[in-house]
Backbone as CSV, one residue per row, in Angstrom:
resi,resn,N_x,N_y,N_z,CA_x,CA_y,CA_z,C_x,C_y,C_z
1,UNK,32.724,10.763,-6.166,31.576,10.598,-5.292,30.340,11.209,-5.955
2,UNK,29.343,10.305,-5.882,27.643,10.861,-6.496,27.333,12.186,-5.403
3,UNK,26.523,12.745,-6.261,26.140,13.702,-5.335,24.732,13.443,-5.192
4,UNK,23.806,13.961,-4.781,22.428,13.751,-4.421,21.430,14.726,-4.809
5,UNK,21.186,15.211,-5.887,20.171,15.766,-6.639,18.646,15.489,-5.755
6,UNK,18.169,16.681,-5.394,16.543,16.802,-4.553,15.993,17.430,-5.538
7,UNK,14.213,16.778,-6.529,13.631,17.658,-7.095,12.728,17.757,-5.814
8,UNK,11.575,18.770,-6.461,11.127,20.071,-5.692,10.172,19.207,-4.702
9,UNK,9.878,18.125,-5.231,8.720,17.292,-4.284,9.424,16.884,-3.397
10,UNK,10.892,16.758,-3.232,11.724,16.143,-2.329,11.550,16.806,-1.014
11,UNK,12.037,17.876,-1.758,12.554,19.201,-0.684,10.902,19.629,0.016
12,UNK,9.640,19.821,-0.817,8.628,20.100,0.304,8.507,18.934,1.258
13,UNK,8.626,17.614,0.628,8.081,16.390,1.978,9.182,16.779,3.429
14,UNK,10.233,17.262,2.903,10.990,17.274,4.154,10.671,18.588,5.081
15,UNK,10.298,19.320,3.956,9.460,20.869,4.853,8.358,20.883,5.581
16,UNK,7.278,19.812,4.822,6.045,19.820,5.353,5.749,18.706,6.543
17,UNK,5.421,18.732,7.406,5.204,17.337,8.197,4.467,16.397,8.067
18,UNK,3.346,17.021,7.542,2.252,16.234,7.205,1.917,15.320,5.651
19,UNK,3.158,15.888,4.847,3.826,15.692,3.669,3.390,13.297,3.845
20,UNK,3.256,12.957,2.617,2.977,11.831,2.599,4.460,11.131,2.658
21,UNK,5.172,11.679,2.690,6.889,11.263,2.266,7.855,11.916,2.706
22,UNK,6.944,12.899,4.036,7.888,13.378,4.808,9.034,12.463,5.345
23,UNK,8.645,11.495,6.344,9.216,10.596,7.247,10.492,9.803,6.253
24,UNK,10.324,9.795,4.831,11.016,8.674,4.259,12.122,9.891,3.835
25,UNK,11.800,11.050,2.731,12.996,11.779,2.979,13.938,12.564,4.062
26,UNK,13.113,12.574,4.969,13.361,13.586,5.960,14.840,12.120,6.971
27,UNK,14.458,11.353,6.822,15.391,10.147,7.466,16.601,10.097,6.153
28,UNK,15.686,10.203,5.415,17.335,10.026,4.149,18.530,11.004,4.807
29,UNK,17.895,12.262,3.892,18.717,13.564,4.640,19.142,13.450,5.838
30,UNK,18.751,12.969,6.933,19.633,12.867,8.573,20.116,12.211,8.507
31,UNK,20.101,10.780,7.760,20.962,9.577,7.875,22.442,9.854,6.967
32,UNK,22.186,10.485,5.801,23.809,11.238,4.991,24.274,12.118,5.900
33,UNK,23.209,12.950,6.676,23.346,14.357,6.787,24.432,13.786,8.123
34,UNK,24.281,12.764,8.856,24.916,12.227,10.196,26.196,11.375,9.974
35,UNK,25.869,10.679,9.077,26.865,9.359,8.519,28.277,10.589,7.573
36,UNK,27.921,11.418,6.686,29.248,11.590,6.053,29.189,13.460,5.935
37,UNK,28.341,14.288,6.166,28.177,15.762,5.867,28.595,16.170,7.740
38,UNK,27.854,16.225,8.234,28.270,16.376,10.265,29.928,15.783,10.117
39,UNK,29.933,14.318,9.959,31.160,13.578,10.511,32.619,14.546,9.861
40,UNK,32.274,14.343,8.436,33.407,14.288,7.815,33.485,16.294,6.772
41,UNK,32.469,16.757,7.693,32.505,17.977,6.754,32.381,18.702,5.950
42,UNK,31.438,17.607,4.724,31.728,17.791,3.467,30.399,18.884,3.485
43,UNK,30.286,19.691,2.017,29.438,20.220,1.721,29.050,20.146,-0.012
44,UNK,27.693,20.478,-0.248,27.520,20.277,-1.837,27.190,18.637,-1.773
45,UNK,27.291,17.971,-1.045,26.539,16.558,-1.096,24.967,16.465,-1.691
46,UNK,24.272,17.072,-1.353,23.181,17.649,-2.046,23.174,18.612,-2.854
47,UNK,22.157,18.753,-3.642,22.610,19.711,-4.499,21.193,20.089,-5.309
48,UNK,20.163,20.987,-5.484,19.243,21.532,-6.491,19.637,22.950,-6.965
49,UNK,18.670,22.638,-8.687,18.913,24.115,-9.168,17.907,25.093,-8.941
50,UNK,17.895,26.560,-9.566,16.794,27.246,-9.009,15.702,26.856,-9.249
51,UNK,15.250,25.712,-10.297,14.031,25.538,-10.577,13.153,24.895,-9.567
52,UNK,14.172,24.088,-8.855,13.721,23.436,-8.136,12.919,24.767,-6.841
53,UNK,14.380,25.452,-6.168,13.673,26.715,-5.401,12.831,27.041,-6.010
54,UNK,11.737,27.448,-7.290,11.023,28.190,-7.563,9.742,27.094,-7.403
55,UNK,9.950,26.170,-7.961,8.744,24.984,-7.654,8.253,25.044,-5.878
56,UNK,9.147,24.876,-5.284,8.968,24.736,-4.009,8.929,25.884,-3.502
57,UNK,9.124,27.290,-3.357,8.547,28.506,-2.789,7.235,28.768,-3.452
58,UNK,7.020,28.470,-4.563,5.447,28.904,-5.433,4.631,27.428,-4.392
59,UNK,5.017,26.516,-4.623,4.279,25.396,-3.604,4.130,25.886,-2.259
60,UNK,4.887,26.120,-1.340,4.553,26.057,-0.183,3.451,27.823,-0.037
61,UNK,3.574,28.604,-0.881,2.925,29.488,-1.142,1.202,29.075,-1.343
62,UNK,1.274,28.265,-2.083,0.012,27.966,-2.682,-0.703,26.578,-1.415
63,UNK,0.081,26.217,-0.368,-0.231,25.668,0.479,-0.647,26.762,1.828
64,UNK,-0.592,27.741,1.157,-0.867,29.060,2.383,0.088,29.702,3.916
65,UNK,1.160,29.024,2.682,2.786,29.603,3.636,2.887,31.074,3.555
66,UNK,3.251,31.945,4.346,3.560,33.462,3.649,4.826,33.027,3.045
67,UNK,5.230,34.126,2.324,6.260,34.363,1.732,7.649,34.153,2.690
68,UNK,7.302,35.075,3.600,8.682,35.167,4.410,8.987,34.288,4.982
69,UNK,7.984,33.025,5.468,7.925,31.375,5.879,8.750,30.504,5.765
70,UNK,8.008,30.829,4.102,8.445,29.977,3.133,10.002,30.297,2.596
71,UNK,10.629,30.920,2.373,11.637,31.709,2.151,12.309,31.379,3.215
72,UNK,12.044,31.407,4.335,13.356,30.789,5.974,12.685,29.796,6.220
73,UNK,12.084,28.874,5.517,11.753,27.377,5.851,12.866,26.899,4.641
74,UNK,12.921,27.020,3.631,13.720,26.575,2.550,15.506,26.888,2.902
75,UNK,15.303,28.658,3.724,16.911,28.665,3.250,17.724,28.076,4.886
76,UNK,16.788,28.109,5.488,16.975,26.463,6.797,17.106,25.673,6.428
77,UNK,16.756,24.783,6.109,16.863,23.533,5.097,18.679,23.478,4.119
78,UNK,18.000,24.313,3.494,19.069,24.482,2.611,20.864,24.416,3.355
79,UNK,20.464,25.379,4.254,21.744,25.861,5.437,21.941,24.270,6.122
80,UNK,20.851,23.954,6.541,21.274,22.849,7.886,21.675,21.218,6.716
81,UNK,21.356,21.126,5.760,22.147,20.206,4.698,23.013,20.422,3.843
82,UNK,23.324,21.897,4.180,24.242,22.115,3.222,24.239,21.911,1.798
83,UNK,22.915,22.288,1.085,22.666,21.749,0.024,23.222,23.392,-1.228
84,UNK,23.383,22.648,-2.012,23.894,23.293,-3.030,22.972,23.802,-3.898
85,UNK,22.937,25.473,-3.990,21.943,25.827,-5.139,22.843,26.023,-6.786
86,UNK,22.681,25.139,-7.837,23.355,25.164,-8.736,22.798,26.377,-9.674
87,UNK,23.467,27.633,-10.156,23.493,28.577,-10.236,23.665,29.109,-11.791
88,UNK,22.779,29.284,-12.490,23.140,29.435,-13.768,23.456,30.964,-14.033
89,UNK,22.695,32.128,-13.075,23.395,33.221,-13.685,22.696,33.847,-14.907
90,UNK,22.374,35.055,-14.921,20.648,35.458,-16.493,21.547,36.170,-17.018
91,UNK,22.619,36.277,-17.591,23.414,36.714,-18.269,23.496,35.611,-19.222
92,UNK,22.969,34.736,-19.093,23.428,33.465,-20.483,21.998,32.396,-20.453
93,UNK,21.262,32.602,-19.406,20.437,31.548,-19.187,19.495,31.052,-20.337
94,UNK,19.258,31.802,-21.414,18.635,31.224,-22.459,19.691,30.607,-23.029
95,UNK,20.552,30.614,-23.643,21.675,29.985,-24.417,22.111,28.871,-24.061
96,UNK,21.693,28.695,-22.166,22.079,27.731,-21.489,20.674,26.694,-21.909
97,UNK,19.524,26.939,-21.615,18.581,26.337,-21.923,18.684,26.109,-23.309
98,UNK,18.764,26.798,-24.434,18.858,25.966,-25.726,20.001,25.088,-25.604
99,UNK,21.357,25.111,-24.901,22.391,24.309,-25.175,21.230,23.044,-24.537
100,UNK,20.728,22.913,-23.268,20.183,21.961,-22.179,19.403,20.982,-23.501
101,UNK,18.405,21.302,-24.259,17.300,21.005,-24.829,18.102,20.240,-26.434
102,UNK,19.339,20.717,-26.346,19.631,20.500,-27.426,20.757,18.965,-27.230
103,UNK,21.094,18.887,-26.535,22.088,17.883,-25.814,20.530,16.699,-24.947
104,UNK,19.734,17.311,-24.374,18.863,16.173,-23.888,17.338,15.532,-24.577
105,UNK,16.882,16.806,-25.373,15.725,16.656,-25.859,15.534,15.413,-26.672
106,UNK,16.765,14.640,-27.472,16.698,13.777,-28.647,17.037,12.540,-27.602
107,UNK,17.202,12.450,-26.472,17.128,11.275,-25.444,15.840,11.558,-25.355
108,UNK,15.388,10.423,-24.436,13.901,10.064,-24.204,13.207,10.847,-23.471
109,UNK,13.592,12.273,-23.100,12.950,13.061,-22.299,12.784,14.374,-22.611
110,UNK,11.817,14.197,-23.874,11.153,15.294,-24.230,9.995,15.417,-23.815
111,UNK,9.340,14.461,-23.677,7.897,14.766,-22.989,7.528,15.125,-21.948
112,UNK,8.793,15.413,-21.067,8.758,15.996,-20.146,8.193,17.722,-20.040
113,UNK,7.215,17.920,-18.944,7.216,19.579,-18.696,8.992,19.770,-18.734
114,UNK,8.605,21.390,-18.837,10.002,22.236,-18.956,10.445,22.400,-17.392
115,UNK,10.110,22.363,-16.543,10.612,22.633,-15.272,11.367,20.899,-14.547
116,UNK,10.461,19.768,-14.811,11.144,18.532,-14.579,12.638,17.768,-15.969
117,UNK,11.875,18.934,-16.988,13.135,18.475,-18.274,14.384,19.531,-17.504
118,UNK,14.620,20.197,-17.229,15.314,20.961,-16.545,16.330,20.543,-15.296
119,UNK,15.095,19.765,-14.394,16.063,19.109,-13.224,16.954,18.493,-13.609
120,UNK,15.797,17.265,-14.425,16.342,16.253,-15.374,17.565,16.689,-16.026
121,UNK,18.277,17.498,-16.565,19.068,18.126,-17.444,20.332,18.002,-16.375
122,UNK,20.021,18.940,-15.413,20.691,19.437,-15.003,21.137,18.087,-13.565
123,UNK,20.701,17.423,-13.125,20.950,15.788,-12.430,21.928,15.096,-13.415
124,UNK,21.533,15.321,-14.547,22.704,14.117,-15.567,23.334,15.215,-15.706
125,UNK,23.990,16.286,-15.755,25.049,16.934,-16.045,26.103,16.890,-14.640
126,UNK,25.275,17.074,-13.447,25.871,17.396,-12.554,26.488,15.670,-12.024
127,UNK,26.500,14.767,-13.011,26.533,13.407,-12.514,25.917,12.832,-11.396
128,UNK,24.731,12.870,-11.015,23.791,13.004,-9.189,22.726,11.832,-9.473
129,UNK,22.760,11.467,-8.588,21.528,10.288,-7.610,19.951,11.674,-7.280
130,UNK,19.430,11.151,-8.655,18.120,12.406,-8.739,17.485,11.522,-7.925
131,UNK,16.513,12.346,-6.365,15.892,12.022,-5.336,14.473,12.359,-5.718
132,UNK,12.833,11.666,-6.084,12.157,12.087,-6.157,10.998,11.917,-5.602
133,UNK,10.061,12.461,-4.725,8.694,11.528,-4.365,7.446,12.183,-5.760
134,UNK,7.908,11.862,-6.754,6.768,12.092,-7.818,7.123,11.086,-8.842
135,UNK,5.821,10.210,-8.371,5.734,8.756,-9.336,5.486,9.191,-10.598
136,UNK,5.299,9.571,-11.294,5.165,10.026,-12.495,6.549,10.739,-13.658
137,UNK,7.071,11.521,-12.534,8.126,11.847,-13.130,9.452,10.655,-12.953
138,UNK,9.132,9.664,-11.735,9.949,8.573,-12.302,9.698,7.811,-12.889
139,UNK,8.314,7.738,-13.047,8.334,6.661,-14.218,8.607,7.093,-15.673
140,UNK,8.338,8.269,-16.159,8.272,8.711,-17.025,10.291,8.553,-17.383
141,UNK,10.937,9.078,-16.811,12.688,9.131,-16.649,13.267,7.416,-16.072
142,UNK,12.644,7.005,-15.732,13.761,5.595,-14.982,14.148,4.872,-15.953
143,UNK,13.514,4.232,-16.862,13.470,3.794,-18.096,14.588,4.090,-19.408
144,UNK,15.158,5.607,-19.309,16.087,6.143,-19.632,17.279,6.748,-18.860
145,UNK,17.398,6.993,-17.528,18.276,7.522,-16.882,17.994,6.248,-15.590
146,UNK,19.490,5.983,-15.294,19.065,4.542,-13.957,19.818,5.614,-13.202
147,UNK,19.917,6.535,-12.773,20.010,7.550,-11.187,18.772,8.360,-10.958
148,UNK,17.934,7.999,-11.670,16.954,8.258,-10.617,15.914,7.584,-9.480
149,UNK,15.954,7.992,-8.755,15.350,7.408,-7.217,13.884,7.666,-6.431
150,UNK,12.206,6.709,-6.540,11.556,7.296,-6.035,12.046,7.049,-4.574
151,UNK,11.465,8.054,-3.612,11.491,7.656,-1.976,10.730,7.839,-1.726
152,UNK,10.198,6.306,-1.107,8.594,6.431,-0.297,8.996,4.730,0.112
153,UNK,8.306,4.420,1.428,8.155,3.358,1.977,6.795,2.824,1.782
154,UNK,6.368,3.279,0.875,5.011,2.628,0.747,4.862,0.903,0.476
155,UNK,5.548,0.589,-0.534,6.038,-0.823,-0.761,7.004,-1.106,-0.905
156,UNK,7.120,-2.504,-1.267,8.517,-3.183,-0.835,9.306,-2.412,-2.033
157,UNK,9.116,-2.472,-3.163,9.592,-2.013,-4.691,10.261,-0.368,-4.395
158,UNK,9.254,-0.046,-3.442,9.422,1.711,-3.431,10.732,1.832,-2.257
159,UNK,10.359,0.662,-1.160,11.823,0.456,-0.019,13.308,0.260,-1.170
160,UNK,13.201,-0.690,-1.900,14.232,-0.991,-2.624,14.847,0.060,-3.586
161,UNK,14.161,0.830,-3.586,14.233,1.913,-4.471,15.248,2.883,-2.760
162,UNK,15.073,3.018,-2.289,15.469,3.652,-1.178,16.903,3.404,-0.879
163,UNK,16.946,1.747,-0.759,18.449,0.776,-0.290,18.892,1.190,-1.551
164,UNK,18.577,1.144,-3.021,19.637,1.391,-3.618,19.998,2.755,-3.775
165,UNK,19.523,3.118,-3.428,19.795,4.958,-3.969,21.160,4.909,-2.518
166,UNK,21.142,4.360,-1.312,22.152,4.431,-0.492,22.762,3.994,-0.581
167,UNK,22.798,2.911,-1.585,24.267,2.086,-1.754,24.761,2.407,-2.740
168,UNK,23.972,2.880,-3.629,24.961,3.668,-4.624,25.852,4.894,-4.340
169,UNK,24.843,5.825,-3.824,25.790,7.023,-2.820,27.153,6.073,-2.117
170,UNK,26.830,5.742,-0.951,27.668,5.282,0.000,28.924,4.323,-0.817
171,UNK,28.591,3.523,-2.079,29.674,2.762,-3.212,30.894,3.495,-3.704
172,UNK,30.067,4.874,-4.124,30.518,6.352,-4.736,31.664,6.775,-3.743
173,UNK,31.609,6.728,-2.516,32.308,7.931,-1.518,34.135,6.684,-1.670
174,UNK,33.431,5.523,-1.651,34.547,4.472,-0.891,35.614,4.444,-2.540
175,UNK,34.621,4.499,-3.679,35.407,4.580,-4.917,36.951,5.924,-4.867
């Protein structure tokens, strides 16, 4: 079964309300979160690493969240989807990052910043359906990696982008 990789733009639209892409992730997440995580129990269906937490607490910070807000707005979230923080541990974390850079950098995603080469890294390792509302970073990755997913209902292209990211999940569980 795929798992469901959230980068950091994911996780604020579903925090923020007023978020342009609230409504489209925030229905993703309830619609798994109802259909197979509630029903059937599972947990780790979702799944980000800390980079992602650090993108998104420095964001909602810089949106004029306090700290402590922001911090039990995320680990709510986190709790009520059961999402998985993938955990590298600073006892090795550079060694881990040169192994990361050294295994992905000579694929097409070096031009990536270090914080989206990172997700990126760490979505194809963890085998995951990467969830993103940042057009840029999918366009920049789709081209080379086909699990990644923008979500936004803005157009029809961006809907389709939506249906498949669920039928691939939902293909995954029945495999």
């Amino acid at each position: 079964m795929y798992k469901i990789f959230l980068d950091s733009n994911a996780l604020l639209a579903c925090l923020i309300e007023n978020d342009t892409h609230h409504k489209d992730v925030y229905s993703l997440l309830e619609f798994i979160n109802e259909k197979y995580i509630s029903q059937y129990g599972l947990s780790g269906v979702f799944i980000v690493n800390e980079i992602v937490i650090l993108e998104t607490i420095s964001k909602l910070i810089h949106k004029k969240y306090t700290y402590k807000s922001s911090k039990r707005r995320i680990e709510q979230l986190l709790d009520k989807y059961k999402i998985l923080v993938l955990n590298r541990g600073r006892s090795n974390f550079i060694q881990i990052i040169f192994k990361l850079y050294a295994d992905f950098s000579r694929k097409k995603f070096k031009m990536l910043q270090c914080n989206d080469f990172l997700i990126m890294a760490d979505s194809i390792k963890a085998k995951s359906l990467l969830v993103t509302c940042d057009q840029d970073f999918f366009e920049k990755t789709s081209k080379n990696y086909k699990n990644v997913y923008y979500v936004s209902s803005k157009s029809k292209k961006q809907r389709d982008q939506y249906n498949k990211l669920l039928m691939r999940f939902f293909n995954s569980i029945s495999e």
